[in-house]
N, C-alpha and C positions, 0 to 999 in steps of 0.2 A: 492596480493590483497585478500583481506581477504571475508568469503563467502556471505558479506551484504553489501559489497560495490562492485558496479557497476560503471565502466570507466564513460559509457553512457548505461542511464539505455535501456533495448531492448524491440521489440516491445510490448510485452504483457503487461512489466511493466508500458510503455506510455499509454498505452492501462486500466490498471488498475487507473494511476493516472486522464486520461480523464473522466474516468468516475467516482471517488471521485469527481474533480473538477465539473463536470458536477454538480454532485449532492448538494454544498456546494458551488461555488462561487458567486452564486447571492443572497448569505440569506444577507436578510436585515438589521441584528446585531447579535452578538459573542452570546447570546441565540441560537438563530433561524440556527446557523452555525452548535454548539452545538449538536443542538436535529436532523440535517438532518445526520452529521458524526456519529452521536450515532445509525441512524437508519441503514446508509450503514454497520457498523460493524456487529449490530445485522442480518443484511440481512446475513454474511458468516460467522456465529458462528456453522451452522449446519456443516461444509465443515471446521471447525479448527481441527486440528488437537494436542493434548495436547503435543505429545511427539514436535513440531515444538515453543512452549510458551515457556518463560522463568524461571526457577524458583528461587527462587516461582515470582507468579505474582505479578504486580501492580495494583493497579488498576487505577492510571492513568500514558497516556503513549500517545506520539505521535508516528507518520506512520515513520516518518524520521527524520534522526540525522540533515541532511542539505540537501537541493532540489534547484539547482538554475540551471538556462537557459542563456547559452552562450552568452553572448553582441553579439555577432556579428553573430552569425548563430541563429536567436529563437527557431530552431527546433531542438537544440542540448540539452540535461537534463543532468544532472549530478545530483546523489545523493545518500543517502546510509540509509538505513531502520533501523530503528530499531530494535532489536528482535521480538516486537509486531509487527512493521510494517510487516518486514518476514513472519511474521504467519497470518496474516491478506491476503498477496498477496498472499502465498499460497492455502490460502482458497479459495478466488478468483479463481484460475486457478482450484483447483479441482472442484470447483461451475463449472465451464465450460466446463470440463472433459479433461483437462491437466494434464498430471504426474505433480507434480511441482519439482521433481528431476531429470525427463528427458526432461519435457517442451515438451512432444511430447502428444497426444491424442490416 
């Protein structure tokens, strides 16, 4: 398995997607979806780290290659990030004060 795919992603990464979700599943239209994911990225640009992005960047780029939930268990996730996604959850945990290579504080 290669280092951006996760079996089932674990708790921090659920943890990170709750609260993307949190912040973008009730926007009203694909604007308003838009400008809420633009502002949660902007929130962890302080905490990216450049050597963790891809090069060269894009400048557009989704969190995940594919994200789906198990028919039959809902609380099982499966999915595998992007590069930007990676750098993005990265940030994330160091915003928190996680190693994001030990996933320890």
């Amino acid at each position: 398995m290669d280092r951006h795919t996760m079996s089932a992603l674990s708790a921090l990464a659920c943890q990170f997607l709750a609260e993307l979700l949190t912040r973008t599943a009730d926007a009203p239209t694909p604007a308003v979806h838009r400008k809420r994911l633009r502002a949660f990225i902007d929130e962890l640009q302080p905490w990216v780290d450049v050597a963790d992005c891809p090069a060269p960047p894009r400048r557009v780029f989704t969190l995940f290659e594919d994200l789906s939930v198990d028919e039959e268990d809902s609380e099982t996730i499966w999915g595998t990030f992007t590069p930007e996604g990676l750098a993005f959850f990265r940030a994330w945990l160091r915003r928190r004060g996680v190693d994001p290579l030990l996933c320890s504080s």
